[in-house]
C-alpha positions as CSV (number, residue, x, y, z in Angstrom):
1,X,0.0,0.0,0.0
2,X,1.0,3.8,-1.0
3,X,1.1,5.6,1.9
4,X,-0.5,9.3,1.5
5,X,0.0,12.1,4.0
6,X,-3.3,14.3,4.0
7,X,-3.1,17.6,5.9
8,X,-5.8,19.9,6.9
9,X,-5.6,23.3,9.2
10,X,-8.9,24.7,8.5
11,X,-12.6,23.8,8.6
12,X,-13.4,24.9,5.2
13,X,-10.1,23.0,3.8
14,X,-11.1,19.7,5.5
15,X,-15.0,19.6,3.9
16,X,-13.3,20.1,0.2
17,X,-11.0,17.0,1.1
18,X,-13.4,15.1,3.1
19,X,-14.5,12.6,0.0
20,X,-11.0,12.7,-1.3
21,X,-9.7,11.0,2.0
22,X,-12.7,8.4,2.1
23,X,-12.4,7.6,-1.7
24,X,-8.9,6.6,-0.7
25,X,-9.2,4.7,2.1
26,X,-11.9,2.6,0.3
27,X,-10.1,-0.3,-1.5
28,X,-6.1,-1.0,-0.7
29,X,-4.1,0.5,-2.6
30,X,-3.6,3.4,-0.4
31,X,-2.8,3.5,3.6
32,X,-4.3,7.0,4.1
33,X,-2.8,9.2,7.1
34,X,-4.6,12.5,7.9
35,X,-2.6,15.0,10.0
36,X,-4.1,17.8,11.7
37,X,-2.8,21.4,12.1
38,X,-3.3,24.9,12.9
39,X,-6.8,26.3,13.1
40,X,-8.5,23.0,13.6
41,X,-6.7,22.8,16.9
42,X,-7.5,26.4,18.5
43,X,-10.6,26.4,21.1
44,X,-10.6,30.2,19.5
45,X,-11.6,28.6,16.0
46,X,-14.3,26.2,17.0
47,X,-12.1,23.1,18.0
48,X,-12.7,21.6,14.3
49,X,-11.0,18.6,14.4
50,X,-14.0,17.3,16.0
51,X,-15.7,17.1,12.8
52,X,-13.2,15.2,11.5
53,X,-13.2,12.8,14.1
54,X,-17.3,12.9,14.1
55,X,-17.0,11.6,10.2
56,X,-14.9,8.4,11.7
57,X,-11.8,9.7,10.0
58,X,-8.4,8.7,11.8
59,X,-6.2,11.4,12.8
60,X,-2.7,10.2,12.5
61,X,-1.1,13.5,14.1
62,X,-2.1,16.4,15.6
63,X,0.5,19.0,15.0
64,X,0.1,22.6,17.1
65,X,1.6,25.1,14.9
66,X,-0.7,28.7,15.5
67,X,0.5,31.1,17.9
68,X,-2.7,33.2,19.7
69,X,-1.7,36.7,17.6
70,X,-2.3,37.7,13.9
71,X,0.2,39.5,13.3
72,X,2.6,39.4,10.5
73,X,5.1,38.7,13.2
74,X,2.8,36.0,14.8
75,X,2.2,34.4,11.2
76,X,5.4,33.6,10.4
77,X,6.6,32.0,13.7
78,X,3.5,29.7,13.5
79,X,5.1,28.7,9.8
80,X,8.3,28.5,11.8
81,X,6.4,25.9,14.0
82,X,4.8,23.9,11.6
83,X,8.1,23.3,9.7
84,X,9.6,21.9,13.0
85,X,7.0,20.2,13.8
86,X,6.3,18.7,9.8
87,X,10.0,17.9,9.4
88,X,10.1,15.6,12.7
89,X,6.6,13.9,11.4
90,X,7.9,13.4,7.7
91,X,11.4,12.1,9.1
92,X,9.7,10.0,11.2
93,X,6.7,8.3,8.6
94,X,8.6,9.2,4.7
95,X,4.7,9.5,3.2
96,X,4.8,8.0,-0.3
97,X,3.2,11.5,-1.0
98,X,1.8,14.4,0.7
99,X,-2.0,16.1,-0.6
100,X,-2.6,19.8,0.2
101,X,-5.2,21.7,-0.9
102,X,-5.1,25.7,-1.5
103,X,-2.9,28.5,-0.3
104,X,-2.5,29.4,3.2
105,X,0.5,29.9,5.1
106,X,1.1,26.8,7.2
107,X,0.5,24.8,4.1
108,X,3.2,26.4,2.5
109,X,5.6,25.8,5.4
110,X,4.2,22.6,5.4
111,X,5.2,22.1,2.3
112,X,8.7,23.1,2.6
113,X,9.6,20.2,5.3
114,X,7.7,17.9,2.4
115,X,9.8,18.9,-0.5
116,X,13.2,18.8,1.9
117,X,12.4,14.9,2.7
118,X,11.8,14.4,-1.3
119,X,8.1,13.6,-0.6
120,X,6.0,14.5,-3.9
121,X,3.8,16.7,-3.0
122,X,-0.2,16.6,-4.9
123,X,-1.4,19.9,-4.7
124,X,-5.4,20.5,-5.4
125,X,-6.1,23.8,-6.8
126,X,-3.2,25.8,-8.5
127,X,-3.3,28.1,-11.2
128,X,-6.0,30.6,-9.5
129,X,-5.7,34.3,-9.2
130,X,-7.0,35.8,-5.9
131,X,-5.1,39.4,-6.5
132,X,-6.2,40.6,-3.0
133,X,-4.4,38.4,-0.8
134,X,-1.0,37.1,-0.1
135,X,-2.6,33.3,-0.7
136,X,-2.2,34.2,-4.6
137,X,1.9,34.3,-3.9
138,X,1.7,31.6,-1.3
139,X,-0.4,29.2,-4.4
140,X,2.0,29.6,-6.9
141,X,4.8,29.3,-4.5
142,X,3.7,25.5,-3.7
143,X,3.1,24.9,-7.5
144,X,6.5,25.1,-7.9
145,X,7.2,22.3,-5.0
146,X,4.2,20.1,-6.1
147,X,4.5,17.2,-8.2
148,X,1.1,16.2,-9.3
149,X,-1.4,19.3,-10.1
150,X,-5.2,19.0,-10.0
151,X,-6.9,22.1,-11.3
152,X,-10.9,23.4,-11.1
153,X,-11.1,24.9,-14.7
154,X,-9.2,24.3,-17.9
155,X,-8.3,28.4,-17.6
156,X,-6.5,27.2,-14.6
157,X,-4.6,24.3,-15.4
158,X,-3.1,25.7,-18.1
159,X,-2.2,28.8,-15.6
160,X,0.1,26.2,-14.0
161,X,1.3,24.7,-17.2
162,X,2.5,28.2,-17.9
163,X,4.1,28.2,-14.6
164,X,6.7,25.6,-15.9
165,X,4.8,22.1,-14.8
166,X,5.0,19.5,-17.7
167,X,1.2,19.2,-19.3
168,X,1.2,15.2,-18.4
169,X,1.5,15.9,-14.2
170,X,-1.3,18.4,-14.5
171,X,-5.3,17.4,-14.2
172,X,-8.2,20.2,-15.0
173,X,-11.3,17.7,-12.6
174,X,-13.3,20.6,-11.9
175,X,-13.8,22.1,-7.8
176,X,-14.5,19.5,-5.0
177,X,-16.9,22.5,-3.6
178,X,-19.0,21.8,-6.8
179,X,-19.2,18.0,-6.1
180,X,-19.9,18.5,-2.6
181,X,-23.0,21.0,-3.5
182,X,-24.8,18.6,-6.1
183,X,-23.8,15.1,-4.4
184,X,-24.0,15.9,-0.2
185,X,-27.1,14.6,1.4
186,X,-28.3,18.1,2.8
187,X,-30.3,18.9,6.0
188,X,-34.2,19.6,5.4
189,X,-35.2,23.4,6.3
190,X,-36.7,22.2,9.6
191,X,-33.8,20.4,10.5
192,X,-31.7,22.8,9.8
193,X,-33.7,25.5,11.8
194,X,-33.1,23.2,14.7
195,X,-29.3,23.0,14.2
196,X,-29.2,26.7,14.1
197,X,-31.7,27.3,17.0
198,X,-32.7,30.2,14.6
199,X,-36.7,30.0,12.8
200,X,-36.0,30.8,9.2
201,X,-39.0,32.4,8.6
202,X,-38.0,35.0,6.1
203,X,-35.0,35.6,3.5
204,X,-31.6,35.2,5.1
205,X,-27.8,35.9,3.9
206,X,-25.5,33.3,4.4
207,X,-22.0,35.7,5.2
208,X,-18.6,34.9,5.4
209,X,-15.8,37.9,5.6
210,X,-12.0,37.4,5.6
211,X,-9.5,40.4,5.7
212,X,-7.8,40.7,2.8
213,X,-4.3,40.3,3.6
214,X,-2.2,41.9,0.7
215,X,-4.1,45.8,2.2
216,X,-3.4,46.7,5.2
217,X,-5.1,46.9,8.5
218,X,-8.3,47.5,6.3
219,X,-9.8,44.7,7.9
220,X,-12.1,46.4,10.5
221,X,-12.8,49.4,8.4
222,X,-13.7,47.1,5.7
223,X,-16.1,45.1,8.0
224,X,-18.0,48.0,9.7
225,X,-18.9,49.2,6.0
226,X,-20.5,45.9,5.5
227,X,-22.2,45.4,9.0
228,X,-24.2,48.9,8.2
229,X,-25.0,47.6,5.0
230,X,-26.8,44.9,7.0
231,X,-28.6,47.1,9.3
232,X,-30.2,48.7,6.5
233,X,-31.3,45.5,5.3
234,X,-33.8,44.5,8.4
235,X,-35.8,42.4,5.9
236,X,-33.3,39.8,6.2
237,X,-31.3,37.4,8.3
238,X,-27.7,36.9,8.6
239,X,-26.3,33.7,9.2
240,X,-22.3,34.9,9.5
241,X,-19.5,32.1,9.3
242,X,-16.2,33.7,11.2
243,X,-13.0,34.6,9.7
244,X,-10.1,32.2,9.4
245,X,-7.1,32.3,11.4
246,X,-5.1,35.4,8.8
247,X,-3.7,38.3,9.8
248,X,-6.4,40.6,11.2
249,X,-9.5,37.5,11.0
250,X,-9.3,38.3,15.2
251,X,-11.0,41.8,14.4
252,X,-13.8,40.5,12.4
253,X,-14.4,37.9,14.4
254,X,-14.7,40.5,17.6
255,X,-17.3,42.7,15.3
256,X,-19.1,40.3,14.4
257,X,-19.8,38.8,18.4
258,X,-20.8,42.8,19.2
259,X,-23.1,42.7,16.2
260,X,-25.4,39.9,16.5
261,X,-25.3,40.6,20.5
262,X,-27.0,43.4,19.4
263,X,-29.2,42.4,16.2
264,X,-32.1,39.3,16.9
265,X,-31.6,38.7,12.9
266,X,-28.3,38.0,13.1
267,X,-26.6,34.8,14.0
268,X,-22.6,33.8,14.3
269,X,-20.9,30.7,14.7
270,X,-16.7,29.6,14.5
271,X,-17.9,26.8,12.3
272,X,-21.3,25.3,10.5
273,X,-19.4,21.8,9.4
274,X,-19.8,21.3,5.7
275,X,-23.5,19.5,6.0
276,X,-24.9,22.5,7.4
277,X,-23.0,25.1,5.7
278,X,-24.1,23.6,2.4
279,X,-27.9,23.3,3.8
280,X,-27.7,27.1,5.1
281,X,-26.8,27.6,1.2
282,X,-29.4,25.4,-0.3
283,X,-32.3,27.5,1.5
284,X,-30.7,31.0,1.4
285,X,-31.7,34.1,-0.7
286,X,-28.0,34.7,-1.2
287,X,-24.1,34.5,-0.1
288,X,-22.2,37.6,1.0
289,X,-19.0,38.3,1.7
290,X,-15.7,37.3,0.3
291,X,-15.1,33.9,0.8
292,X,-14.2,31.2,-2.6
293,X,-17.5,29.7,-2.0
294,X,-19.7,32.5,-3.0
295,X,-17.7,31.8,-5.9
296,X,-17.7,28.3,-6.3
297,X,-20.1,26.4,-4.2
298,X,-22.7,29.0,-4.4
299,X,-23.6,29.4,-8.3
300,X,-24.7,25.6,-8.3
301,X,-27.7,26.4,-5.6
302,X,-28.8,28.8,-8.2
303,X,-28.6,31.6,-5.6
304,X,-26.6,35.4,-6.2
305,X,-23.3,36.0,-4.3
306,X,-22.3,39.4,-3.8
307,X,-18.5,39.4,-3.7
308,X,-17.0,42.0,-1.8
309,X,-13.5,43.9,-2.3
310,X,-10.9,42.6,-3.7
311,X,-9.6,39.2,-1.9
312,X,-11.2,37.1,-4.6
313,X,-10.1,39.5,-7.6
314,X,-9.2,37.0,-10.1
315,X,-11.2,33.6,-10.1
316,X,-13.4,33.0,-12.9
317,X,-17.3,33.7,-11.7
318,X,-20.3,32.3,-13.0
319,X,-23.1,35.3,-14.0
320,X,-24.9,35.3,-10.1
321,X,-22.0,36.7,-8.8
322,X,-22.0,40.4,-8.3
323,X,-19.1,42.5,-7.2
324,X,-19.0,45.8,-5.0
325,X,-16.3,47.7,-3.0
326,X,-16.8,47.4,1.0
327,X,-18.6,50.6,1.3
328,X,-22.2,50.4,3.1
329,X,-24.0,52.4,-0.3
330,X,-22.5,49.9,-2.4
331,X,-22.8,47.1,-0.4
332,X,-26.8,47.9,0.2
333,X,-27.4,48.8,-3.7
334,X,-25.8,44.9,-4.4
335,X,-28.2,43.2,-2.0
336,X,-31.2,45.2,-3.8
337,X,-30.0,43.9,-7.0
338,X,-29.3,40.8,-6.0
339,X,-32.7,40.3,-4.6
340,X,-34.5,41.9,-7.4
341,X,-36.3,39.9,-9.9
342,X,-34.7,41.6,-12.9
343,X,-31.6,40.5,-11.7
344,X,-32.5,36.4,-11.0
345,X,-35.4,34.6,-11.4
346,X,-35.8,31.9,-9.1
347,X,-35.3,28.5,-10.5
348,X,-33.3,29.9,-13.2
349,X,-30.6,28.0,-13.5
350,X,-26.7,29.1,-13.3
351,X,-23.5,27.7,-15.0
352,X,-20.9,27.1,-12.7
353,X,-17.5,27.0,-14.5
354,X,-16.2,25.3,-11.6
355,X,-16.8,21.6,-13.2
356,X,-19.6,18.6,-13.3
357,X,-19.3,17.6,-9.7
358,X,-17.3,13.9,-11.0
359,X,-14.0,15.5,-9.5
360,X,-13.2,12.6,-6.6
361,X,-13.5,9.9,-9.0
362,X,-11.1,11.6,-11.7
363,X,-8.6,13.0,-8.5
364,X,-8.4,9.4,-7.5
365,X,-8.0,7.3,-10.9
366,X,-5.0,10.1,-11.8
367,X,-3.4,9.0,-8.1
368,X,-3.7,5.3,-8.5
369,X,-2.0,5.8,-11.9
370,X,0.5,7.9,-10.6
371,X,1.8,6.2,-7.8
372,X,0.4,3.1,-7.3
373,X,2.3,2.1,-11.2
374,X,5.3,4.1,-10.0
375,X,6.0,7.1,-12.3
376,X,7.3,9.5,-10.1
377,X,10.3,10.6,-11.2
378,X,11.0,14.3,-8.9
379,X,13.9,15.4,-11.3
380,X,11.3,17.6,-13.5
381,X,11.8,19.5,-16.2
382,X,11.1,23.1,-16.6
383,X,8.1,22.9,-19.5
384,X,8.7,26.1,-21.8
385,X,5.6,26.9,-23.4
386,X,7.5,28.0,-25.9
């Protein structure tokens, strides 16, 4: 058996990887060992390892890497951390391979320790532009160290073909977040009102607001726009996701506890797991914020995202997606058009460009070919597109 090192730090990362990990423990060709690191860990961040462990998925390792700041300063000693802490676990196991998904900071560290050890390195996800934040340096950064690349559009993959990786090592299989939306046996509205304690008795948001980390200290400034954009908006509800453990995600997160402590239509939580996340999006009038599932997951409920600011800049976006600057005026004019007839009749149906929702299967069948024949071979050439 192929041993494969899968690591996860966030909630959000974990429920794109979740069917990835079981389609690869099913069978025996592959000895799959989860390791856990940096926000799942933190009682701050919801303690969201427990979901993993609720879906009966063995944690190998848990590896503390994130310091209590979010700071720049903070940021980069938890990446010191997690290569300590990765380079004693890969000295200790040697992986066959190691699967990240996406673009944050310990990942990259992560990373690092991997490549060091001459573990080939599967990378989900390169190729994507998010001009806004640092991830879109941090993404092409372990594009370079990966091996095997699986892409969500054909845009993208040949993004990382232009990046120097040979055509045959990379995969476009379309966005996990897509097959997760159409394939995911969701909650029913009743039970979901129950899991939320919250009567979803009239049009709600579903919100989720990150700082965007290449501006600076904008975060707060940027969030208080939003948050009066909401007050003028008593017709709906807001069911608001918290920020992720960047630089400045602290500040949101202290807004957004003072705002629904003040407002009964408003409702926060560290974490919804991906069942109920998914089921908040199924039933909701529309996504705001500025998180890549507005972008991705969103468009195949058939539902309008309004993308905020600039930390998604970039990413191809099906036609429900509308974009604003953080400013309350704009902000309130997109959730009038978004909720306007003119702009989407219900039940009329969206093209995602984010794939068919077959993207386990095809992530899997490329891995078995990969490894399990042997064709790895980490002395790569530098593909000229010339």
């Amino acid at each position: 058996m192929k041993k494969i090192a899968v690591l996860t730090a966030t909630r959000a990362e974990y429920g794109l990887l979740s069917p990835i990990i079981k389609g690869l423990q099913d069978g025996d060709a592959f000895d799959v060992r989860v390791i856990v690191t940096g926000a799942h860990l933190s009682p701050e961040f919801g303690l969201t390892f427990r979901e993993i462990e609720k879906d009966k998925v063995k944690i190998d390792r848990k590896i503390e890497t994130l310091l209590s700041g979010d700071t720049p300063a903070a940021i980069s000693k938890s990446m010191g951390l997690a290569m300590i802490g990765f380079a004693d676990y890969f000295s200790e196991n040697r992986p066959d391979a190691l699967m990240v998904l996406g673009d944050r900071y310990e990942t990259l560290a992560v990373c690092c320790a991997a490549m060091n050890e001459c573990i080939p390195i599967i990378h989900l996800y390169g190729g994507e532009t998010t001009e806004g934040a640092v991830d879109e340096a941090i993404r092409h950064a372990i594009t370079k160290m990966s091996y095997l690349h699986f892409t969500s559009t054909e845009e993208y993959r040949r993004r990382v073909i232009q990046l120097g990786e040979s055509p045959d090592r990379v995969f476009n299989v379309g966005a996990i977040g897509v097959e997760n939306a159409l394939k995911t046996r969701l909650l029913g509205r009743e039970d979901l009102e129950k899991s939320l304690n919250l009567p979803l008795d009239k049009p709600y948001a579903v919100v989720t607001f990150h700082p965007v980390t290449l501006e600076q200290e904008t975060a707060g400034d940027q969030y208080a726009e939003v948050l009066k954009a909401f007050e003028a908006h008593p017709e709906l509800q807001y069911i608001i996701t918290k920020a992720n453990a960047d630089r400045d995600g602290r500040v949101i997160n202290q807004m957004t506890d003072e705002f629904t402590a003040k407002h009964k239509n408003a409702v926060s939580f560290d974490s919804l797991g991906k069942v109920r996340y998914l089921s908040a999006l199924k039933y909701a009038a529309l996504v705001i914020g500025n998180s890549s599932s507005g972008i991705i997951e969103a468009p195949s409920f058939n539902i309008p995202t309004i993308n905020i600011g600039d930390r998604q800049k970039g990413r191809l976006q099906a036609e429900s997606v509308l974009n604003c600057v953080p400013e309350t005026a704009a902000v309130s004019e997109a959730v009038k058009k978004a909720m306007s007839k003119d702009f989407h009749q219900e039940g009329e149906p969206v093209v995602n460009p984010y794939g068919d929702g077959n993207t386990t299967e095809k992530i899997i069948d490329v891995i078995k070919k990969t490894f399990v024949e042997n064709r790895v071979d980490l002395k790569k050439t530098f593909y000229d597109i010339r």
